[in-house]
PDB file of N, CA, C, O and CB in Angstrom:
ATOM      1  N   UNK A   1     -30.151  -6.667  -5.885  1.00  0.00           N
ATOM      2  CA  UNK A   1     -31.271  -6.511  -4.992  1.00  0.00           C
ATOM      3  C   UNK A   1     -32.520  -7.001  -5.710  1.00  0.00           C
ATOM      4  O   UNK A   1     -32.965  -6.626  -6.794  1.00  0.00           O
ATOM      5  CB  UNK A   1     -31.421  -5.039  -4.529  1.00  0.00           C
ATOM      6  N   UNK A   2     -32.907  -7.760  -5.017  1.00  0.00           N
ATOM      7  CA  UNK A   2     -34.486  -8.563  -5.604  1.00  0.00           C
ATOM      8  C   UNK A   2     -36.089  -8.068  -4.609  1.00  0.00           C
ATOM      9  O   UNK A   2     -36.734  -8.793  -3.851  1.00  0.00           O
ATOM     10  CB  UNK A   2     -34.219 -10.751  -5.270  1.00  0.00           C
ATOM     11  N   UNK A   3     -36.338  -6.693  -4.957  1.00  0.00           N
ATOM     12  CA  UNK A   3     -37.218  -5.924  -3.884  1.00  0.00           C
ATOM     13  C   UNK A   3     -38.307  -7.101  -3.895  1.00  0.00           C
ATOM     14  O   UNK A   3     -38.605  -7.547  -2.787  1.00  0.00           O
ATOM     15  CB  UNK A   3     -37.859  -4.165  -4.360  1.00  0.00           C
ATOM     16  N   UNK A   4     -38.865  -7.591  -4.891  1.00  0.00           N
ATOM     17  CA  UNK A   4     -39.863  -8.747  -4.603  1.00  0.00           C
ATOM     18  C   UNK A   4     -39.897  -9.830  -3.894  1.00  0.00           C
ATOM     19  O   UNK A   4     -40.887 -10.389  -3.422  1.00  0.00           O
ATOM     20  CB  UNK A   4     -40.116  -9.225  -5.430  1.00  0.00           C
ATOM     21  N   UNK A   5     -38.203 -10.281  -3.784  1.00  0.00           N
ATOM     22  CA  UNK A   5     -38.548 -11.305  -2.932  1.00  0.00           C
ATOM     23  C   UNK A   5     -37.489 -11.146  -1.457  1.00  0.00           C
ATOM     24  O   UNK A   5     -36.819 -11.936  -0.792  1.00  0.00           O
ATOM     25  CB  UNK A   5     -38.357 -12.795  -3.845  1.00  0.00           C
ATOM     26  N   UNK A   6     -37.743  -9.854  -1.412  1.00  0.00           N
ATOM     27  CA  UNK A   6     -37.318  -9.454  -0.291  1.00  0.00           C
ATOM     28  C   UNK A   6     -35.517 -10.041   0.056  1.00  0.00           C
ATOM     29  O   UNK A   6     -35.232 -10.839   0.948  1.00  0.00           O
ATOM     30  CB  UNK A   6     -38.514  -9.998   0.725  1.00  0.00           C
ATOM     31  N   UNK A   7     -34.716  -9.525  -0.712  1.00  0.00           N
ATOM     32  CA  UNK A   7     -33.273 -10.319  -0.617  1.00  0.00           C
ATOM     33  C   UNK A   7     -32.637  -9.425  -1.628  1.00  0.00           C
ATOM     34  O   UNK A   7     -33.034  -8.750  -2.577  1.00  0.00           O
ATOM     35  CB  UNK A   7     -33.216 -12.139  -1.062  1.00  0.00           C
ATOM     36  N   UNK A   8     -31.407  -9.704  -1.011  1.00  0.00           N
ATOM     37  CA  UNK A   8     -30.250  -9.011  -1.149  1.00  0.00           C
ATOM     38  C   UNK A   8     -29.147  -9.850  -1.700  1.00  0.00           C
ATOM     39  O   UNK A   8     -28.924 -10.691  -0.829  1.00  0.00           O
ATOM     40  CB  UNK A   8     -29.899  -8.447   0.081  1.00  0.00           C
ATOM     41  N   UNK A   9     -28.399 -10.031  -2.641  1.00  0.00           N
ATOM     42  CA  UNK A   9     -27.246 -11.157  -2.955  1.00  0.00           C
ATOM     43  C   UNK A   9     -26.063 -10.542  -3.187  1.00  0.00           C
ATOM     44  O   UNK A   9     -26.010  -9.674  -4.058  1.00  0.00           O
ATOM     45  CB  UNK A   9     -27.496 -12.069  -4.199  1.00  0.00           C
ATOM     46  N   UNK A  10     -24.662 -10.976  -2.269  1.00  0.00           N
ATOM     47  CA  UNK A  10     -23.791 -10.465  -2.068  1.00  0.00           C
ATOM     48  C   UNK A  10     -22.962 -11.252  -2.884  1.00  0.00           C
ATOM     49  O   UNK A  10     -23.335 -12.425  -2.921  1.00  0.00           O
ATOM     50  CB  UNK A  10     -23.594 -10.260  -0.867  1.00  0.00           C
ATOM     51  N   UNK A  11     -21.710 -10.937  -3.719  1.00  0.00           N
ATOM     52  CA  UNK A  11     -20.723 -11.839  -3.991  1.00  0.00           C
ATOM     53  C   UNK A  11     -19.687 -11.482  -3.863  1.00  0.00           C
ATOM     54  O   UNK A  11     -19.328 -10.314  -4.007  1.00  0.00           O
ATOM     55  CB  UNK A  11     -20.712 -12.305  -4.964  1.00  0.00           C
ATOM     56  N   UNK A  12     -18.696 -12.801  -3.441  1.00  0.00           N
ATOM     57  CA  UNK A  12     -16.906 -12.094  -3.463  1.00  0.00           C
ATOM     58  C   UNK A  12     -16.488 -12.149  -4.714  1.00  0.00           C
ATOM     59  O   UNK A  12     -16.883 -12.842  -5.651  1.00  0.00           O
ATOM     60  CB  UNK A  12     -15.600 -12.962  -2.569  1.00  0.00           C
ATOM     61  N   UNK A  13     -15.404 -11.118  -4.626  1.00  0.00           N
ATOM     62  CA  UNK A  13     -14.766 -11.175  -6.433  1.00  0.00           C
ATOM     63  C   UNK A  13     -14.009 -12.230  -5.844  1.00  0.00           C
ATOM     64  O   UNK A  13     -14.188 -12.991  -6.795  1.00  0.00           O
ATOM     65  CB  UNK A  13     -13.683  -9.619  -7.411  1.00  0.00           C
ATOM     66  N   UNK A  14     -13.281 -12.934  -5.030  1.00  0.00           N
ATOM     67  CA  UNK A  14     -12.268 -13.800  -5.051  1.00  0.00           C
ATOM     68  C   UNK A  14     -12.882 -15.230  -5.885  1.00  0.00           C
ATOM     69  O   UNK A  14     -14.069 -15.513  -5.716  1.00  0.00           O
ATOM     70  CB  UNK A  14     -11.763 -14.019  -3.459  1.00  0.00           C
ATOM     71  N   UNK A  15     -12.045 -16.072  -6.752  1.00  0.00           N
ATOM     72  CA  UNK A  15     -12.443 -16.935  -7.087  1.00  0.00           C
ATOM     73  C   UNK A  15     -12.404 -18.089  -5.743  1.00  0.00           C
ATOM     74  O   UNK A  15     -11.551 -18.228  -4.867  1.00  0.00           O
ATOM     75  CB  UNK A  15     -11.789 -17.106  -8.291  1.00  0.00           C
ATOM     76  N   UNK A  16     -13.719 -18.845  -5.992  1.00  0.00           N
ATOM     77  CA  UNK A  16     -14.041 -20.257  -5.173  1.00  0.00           C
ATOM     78  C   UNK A  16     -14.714 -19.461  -4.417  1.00  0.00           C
ATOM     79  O   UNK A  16     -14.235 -19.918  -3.379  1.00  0.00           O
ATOM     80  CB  UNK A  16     -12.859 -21.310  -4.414  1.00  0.00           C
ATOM     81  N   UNK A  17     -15.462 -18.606  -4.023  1.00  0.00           N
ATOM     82  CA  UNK A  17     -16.258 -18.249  -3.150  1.00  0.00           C
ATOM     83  C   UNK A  17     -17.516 -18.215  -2.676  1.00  0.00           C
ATOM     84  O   UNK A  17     -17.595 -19.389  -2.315  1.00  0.00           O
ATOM     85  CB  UNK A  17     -16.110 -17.643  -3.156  1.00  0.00           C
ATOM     86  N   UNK A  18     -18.406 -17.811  -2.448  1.00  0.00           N
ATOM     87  CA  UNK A  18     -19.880 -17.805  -2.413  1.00  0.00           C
ATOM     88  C   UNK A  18     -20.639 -16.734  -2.683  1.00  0.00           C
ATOM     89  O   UNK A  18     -20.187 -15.589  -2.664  1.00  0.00           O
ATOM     90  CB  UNK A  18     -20.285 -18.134  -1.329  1.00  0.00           C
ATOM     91  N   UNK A  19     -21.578 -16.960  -2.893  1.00  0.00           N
ATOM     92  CA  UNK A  19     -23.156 -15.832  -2.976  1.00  0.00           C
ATOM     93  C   UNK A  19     -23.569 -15.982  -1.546  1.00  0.00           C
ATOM     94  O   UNK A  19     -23.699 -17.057  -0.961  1.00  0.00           O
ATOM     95  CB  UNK A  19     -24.762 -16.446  -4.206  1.00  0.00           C
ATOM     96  N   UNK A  20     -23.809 -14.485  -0.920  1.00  0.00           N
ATOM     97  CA  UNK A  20     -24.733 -14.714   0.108  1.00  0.00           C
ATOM     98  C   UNK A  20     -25.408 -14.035  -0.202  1.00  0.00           C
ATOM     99  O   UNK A  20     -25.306 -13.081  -0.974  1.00  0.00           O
ATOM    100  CB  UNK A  20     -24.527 -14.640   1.315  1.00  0.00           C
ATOM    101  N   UNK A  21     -26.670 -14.646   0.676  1.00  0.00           N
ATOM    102  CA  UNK A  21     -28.291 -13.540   0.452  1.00  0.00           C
ATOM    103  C   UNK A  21     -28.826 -13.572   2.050  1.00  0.00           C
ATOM    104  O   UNK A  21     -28.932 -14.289   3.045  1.00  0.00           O
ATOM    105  CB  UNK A  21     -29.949 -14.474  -0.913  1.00  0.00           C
ATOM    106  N   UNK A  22     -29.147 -11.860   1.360  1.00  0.00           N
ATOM    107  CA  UNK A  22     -29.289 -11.371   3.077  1.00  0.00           C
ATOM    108  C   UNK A  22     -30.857 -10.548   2.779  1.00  0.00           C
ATOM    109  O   UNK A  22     -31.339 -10.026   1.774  1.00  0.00           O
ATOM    110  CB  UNK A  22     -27.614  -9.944   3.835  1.00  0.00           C
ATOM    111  N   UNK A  23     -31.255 -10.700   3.932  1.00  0.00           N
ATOM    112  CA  UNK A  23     -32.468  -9.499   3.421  1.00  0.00           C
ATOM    113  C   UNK A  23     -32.161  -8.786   4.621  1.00  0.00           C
ATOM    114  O   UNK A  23     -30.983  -8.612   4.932  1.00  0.00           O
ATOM    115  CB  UNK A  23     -34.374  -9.959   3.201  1.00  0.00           C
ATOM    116  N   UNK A  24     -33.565  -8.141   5.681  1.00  0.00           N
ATOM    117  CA  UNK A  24     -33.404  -6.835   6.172  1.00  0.00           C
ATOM    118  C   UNK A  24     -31.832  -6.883   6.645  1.00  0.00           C
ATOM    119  O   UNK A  24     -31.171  -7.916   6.752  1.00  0.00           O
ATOM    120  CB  UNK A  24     -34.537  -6.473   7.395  1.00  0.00           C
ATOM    121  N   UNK A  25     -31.306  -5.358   6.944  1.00  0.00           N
ATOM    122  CA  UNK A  25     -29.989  -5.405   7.857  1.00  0.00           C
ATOM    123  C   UNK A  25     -28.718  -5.649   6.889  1.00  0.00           C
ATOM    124  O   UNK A  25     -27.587  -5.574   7.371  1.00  0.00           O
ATOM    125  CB  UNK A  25     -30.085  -6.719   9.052  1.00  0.00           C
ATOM    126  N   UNK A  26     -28.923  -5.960   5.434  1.00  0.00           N
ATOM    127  CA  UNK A  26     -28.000  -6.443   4.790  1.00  0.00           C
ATOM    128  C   UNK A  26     -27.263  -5.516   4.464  1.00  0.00           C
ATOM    129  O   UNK A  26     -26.359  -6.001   3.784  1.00  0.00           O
ATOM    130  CB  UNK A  26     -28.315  -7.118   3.896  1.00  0.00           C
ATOM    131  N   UNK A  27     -27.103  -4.110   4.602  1.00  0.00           N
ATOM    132  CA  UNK A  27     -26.062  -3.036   4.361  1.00  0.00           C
ATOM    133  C   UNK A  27     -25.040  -3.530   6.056  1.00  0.00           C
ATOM    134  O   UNK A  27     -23.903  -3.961   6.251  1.00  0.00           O
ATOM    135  CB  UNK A  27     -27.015  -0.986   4.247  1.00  0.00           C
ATOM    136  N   UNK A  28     -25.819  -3.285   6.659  1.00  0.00           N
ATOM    137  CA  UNK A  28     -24.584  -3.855   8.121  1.00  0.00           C
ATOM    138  C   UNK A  28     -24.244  -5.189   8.091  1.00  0.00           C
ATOM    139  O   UNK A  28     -23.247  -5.534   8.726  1.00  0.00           O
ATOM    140  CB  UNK A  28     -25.212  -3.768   9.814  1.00  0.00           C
ATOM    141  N   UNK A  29     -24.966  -6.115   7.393  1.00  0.00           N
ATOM    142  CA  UNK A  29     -23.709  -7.579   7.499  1.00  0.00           C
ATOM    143  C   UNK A  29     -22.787  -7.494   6.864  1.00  0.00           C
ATOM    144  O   UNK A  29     -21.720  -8.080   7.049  1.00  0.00           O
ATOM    145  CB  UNK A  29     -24.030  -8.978   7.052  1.00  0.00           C
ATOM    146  N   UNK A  30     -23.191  -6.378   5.596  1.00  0.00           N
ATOM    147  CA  UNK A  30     -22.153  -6.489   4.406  1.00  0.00           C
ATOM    148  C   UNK A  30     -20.822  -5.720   4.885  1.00  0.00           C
ATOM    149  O   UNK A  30     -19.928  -5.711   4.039  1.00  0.00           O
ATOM    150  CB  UNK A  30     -22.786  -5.756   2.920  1.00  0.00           C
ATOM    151  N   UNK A  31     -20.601  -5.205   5.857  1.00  0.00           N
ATOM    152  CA  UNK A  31     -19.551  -5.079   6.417  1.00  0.00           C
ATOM    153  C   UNK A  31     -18.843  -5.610   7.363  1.00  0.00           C
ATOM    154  O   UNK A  31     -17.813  -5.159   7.864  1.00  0.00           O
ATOM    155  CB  UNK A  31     -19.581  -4.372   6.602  1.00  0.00           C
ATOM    156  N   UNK A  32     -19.604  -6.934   7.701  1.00  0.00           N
ATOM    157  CA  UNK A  32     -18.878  -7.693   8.687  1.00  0.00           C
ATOM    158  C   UNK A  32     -18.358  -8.862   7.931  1.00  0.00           C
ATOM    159  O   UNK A  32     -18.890  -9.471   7.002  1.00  0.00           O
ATOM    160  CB  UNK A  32     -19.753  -8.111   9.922  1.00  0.00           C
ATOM    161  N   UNK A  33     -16.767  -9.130   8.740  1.00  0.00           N
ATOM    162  CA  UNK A  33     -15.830 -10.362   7.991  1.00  0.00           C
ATOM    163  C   UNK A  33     -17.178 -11.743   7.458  1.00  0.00           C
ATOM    164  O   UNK A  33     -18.283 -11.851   7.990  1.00  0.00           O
ATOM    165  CB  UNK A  33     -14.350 -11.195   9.577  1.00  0.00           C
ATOM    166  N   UNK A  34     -16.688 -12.556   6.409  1.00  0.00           N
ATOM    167  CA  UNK A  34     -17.156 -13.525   6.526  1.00  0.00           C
ATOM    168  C   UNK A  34     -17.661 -14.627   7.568  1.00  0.00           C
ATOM    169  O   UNK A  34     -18.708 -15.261   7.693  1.00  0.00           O
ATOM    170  CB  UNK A  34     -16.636 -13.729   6.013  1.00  0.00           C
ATOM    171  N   UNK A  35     -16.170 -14.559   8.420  1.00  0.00           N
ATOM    172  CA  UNK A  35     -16.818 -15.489   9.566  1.00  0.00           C
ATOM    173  C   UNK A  35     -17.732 -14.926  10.408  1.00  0.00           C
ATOM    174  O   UNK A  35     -18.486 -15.750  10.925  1.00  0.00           O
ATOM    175  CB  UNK A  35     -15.859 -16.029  10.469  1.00  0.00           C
ATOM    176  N   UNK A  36     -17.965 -13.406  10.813  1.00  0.00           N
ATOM    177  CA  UNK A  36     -18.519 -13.487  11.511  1.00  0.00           C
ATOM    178  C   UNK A  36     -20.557 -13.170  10.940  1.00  0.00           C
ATOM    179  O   UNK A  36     -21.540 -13.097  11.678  1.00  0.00           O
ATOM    180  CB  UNK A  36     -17.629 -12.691  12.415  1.00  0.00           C
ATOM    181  N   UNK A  37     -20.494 -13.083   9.724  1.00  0.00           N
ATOM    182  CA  UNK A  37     -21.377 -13.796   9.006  1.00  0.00           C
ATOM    183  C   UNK A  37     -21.973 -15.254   9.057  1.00  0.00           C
ATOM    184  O   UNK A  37     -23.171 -15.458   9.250  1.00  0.00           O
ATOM    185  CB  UNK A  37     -20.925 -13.687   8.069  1.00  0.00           C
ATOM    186  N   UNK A  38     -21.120 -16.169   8.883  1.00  0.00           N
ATOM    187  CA  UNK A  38     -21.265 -17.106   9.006  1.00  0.00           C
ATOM    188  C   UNK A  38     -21.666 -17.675  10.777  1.00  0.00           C
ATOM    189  O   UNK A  38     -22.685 -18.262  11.139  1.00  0.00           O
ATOM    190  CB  UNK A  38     -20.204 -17.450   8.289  1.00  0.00           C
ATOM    191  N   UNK A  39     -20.637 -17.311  11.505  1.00  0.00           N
ATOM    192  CA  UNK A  39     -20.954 -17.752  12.880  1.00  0.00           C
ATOM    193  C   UNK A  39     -22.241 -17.341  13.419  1.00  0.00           C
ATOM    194  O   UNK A  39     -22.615 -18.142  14.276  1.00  0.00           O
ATOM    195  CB  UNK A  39     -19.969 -17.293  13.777  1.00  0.00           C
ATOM    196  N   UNK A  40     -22.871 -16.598  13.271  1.00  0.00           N
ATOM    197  CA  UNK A  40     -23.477 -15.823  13.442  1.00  0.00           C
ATOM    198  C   UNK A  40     -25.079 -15.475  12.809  1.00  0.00           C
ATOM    199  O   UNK A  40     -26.055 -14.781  13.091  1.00  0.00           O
ATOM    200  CB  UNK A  40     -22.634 -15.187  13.280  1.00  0.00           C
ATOM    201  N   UNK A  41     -24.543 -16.641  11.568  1.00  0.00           N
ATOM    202  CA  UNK A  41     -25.911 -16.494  10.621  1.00  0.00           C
ATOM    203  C   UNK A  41     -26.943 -15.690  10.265  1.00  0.00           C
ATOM    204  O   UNK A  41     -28.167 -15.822  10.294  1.00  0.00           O
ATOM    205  CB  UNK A  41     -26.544 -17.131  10.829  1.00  0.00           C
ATOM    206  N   UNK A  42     -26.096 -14.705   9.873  1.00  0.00           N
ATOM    207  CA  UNK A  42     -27.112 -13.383   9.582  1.00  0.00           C
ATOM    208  C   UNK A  42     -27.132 -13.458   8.003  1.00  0.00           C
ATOM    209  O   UNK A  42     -27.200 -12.395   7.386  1.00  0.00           O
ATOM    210  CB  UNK A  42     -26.450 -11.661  10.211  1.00  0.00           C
ATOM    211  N   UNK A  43     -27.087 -14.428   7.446  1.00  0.00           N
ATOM    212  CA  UNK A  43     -27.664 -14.785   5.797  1.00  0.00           C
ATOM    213  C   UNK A  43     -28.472 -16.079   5.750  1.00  0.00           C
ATOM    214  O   UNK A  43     -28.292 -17.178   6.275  1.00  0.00           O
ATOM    215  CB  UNK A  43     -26.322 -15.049   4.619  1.00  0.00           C
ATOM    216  N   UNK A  44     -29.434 -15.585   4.940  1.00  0.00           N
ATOM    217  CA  UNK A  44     -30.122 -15.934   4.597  1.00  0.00           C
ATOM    218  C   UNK A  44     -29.839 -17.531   3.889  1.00  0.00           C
ATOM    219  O   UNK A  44     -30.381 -18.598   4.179  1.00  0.00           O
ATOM    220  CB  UNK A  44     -30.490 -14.928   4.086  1.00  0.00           C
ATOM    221  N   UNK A  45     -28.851 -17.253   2.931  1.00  0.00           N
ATOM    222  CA  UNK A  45     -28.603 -18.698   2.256  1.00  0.00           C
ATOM    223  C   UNK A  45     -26.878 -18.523   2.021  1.00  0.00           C
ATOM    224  O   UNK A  45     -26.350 -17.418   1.901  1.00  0.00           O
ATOM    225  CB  UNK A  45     -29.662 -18.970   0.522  1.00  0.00           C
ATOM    226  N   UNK A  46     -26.257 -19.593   1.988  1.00  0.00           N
ATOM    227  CA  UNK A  46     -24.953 -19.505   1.321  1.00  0.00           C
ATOM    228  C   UNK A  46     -24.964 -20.381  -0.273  1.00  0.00           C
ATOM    229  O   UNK A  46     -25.101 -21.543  -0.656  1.00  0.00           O
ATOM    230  CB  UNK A  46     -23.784 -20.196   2.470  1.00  0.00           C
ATOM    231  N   UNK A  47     -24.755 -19.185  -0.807  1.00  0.00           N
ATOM    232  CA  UNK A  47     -24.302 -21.027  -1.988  1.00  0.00           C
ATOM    233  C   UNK A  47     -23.086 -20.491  -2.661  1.00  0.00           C
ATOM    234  O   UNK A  47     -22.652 -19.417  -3.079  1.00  0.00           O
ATOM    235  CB  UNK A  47     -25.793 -21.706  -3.741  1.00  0.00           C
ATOM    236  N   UNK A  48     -22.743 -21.743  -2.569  1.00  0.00           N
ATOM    237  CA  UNK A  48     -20.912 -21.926  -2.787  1.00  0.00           C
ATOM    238  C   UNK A  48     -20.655 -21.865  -4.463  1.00  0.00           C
ATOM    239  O   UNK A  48     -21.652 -22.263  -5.066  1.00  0.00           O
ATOM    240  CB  UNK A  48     -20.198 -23.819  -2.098  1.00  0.00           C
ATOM    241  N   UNK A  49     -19.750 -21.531  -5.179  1.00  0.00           N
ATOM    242  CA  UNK A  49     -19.935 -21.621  -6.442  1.00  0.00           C
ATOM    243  C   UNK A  49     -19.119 -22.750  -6.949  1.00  0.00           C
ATOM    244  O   UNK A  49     -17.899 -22.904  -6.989  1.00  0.00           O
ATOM    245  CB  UNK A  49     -19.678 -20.408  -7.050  1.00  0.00           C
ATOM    246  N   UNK A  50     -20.035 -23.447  -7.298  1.00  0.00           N
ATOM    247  CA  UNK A  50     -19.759 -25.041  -7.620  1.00  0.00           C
ATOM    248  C   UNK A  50     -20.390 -25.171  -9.020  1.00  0.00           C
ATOM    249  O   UNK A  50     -20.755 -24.189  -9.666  1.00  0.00           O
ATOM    250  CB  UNK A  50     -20.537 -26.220  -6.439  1.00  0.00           C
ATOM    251  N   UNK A  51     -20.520 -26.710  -9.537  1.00  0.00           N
ATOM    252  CA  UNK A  51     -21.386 -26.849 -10.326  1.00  0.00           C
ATOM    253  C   UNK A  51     -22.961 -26.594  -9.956  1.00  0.00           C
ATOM    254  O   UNK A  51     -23.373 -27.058  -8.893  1.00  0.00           O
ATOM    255  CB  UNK A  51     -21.115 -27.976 -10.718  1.00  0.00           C
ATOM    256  N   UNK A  52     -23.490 -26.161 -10.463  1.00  0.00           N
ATOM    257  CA  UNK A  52     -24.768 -25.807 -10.513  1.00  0.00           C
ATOM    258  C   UNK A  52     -25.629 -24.351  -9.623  1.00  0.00           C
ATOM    259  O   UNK A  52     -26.781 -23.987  -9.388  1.00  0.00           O
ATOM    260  CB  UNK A  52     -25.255 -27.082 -10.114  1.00  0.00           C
ATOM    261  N   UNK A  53     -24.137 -23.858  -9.346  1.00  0.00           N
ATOM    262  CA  UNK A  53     -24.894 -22.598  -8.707  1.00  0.00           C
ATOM    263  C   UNK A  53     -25.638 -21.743  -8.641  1.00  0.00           C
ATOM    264  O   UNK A  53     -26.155 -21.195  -7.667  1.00  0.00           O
ATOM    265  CB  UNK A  53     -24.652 -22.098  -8.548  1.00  0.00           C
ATOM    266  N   UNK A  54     -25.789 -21.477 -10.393  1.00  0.00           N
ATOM    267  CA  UNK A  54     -26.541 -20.734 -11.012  1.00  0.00           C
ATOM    268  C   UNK A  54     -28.134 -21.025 -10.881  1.00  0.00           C
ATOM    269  O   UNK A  54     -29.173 -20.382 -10.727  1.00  0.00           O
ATOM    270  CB  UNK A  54     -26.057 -20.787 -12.251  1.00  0.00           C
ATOM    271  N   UNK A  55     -27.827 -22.016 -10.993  1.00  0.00           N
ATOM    272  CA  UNK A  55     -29.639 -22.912 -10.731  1.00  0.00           C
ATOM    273  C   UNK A  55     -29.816 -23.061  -9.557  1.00  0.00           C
ATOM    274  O   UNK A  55     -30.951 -22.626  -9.362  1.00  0.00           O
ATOM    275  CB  UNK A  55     -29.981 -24.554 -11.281  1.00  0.00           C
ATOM    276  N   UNK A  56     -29.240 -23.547  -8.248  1.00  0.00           N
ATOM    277  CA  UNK A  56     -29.182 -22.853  -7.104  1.00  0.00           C
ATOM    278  C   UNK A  56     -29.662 -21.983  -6.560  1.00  0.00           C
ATOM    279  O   UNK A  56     -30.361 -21.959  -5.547  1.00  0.00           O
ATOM    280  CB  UNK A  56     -28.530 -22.592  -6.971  1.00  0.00           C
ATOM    281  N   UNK A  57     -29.167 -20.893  -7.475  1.00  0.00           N
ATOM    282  CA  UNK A  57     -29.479 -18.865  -7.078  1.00  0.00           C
ATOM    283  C   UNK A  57     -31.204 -18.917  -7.602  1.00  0.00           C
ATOM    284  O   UNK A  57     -32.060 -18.343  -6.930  1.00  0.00           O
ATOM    285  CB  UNK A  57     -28.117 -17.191  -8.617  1.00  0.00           C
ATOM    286  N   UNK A  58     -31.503 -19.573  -8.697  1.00  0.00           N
ATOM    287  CA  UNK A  58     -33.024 -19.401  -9.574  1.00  0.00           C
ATOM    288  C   UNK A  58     -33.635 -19.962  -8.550  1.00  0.00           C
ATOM    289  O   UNK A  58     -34.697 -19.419  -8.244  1.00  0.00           O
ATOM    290  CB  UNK A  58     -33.374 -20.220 -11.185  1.00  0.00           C
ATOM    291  N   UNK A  59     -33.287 -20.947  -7.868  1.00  0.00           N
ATOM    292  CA  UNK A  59     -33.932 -21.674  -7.182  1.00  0.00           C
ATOM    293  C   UNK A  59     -34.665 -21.206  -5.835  1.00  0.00           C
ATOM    294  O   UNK A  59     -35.820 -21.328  -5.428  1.00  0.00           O
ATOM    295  CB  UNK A  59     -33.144 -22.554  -7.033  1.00  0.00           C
ATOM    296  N   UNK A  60     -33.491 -20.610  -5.312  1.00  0.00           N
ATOM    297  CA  UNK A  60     -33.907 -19.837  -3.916  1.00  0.00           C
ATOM    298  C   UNK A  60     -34.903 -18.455  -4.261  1.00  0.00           C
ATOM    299  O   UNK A  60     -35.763 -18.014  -3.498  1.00  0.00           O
ATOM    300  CB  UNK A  60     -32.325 -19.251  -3.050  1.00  0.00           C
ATOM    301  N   UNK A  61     -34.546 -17.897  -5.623  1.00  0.00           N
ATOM    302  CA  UNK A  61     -35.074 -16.818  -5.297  1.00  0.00           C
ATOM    303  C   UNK A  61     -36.351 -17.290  -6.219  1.00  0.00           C
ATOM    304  O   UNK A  61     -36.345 -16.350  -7.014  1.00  0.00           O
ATOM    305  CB  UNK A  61     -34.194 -15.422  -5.562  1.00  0.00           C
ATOM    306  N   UNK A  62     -37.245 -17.976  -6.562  1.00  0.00           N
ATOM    307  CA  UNK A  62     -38.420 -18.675  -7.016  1.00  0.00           C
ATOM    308  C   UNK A  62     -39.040 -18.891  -5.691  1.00  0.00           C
ATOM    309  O   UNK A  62     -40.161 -18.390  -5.594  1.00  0.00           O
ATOM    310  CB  UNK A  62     -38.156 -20.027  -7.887  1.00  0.00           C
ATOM    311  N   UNK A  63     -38.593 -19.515  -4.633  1.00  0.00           N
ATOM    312  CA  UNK A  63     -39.096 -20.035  -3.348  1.00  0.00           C
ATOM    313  C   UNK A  63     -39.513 -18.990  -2.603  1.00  0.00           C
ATOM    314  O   UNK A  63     -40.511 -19.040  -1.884  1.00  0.00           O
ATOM    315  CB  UNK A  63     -38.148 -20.801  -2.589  1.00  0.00           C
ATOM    316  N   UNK A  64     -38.601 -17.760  -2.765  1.00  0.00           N
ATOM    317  CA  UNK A  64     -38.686 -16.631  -1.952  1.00  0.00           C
ATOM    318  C   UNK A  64     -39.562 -15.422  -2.781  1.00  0.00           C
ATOM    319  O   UNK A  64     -39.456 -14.267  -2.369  1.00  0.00           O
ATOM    320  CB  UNK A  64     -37.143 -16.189  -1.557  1.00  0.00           C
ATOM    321  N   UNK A  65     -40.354 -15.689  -3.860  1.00  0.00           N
ATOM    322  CA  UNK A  65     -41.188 -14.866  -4.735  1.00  0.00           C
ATOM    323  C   UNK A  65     -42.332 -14.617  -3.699  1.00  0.00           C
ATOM    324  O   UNK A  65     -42.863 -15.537  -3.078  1.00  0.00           O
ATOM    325  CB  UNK A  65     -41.667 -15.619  -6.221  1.00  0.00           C
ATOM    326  N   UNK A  66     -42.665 -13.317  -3.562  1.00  0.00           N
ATOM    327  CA  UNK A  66     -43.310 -12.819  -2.468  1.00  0.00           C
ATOM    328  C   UNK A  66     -44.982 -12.932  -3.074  1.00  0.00           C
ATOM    329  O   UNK A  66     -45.244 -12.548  -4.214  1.00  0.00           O
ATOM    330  CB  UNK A  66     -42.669 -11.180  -2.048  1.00  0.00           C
ATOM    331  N   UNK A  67     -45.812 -13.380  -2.356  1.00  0.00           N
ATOM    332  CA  UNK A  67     -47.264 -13.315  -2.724  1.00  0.00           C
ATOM    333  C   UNK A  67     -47.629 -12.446  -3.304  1.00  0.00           C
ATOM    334  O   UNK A  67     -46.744 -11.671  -2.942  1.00  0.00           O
ATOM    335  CB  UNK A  67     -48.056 -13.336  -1.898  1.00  0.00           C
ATOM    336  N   UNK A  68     -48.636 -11.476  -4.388  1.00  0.00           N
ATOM    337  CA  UNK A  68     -49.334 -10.193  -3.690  1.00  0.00           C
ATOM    338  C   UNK A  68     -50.581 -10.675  -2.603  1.00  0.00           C
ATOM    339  O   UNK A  68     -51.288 -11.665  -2.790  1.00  0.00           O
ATOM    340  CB  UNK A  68     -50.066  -9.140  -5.009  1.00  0.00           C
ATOM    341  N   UNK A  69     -50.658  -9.988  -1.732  1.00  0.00           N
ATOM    342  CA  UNK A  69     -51.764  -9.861  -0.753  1.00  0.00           C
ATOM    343  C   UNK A  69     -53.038  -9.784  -1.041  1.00  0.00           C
ATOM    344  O   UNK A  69     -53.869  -9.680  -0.139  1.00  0.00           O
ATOM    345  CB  UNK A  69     -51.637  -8.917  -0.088  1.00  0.00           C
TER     346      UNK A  69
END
């Protein structure tokens, strides 16, 4: 949980899978199947774990660094 930039990052233990990031509501997506995650697009970002995912993940959550007011 990243309270600053408002997001949530989910991962499967299965290998080849993805990171999702969810913000509000993300305790109830996190119980719905993948697809219907996906169909449905109640995340925020998918990233697949490939080469460079890691920098990926820095990436989104830099973009999503919340102002102070």
């Amino acid at each position: 949980m990243f309270r600053s930039r408002g997001v949530v990052v989910l991962e499967s233990i299965r290998k080849d899978n993805a990171l999702y990031l969810f913000g509000d509501g993300w305790e109830r997506f996190s119980r719905l199947s993948k697809a219907e995650v996906l169909s449905n697009n109640h995340h925020l970002d998918r990233i697949i774990h490939a080469q460079g995912w890691k920098a990926r993940l820095a990436q989104v959550l830099r973009e999503r660094e919340k102002v102070p007011a």
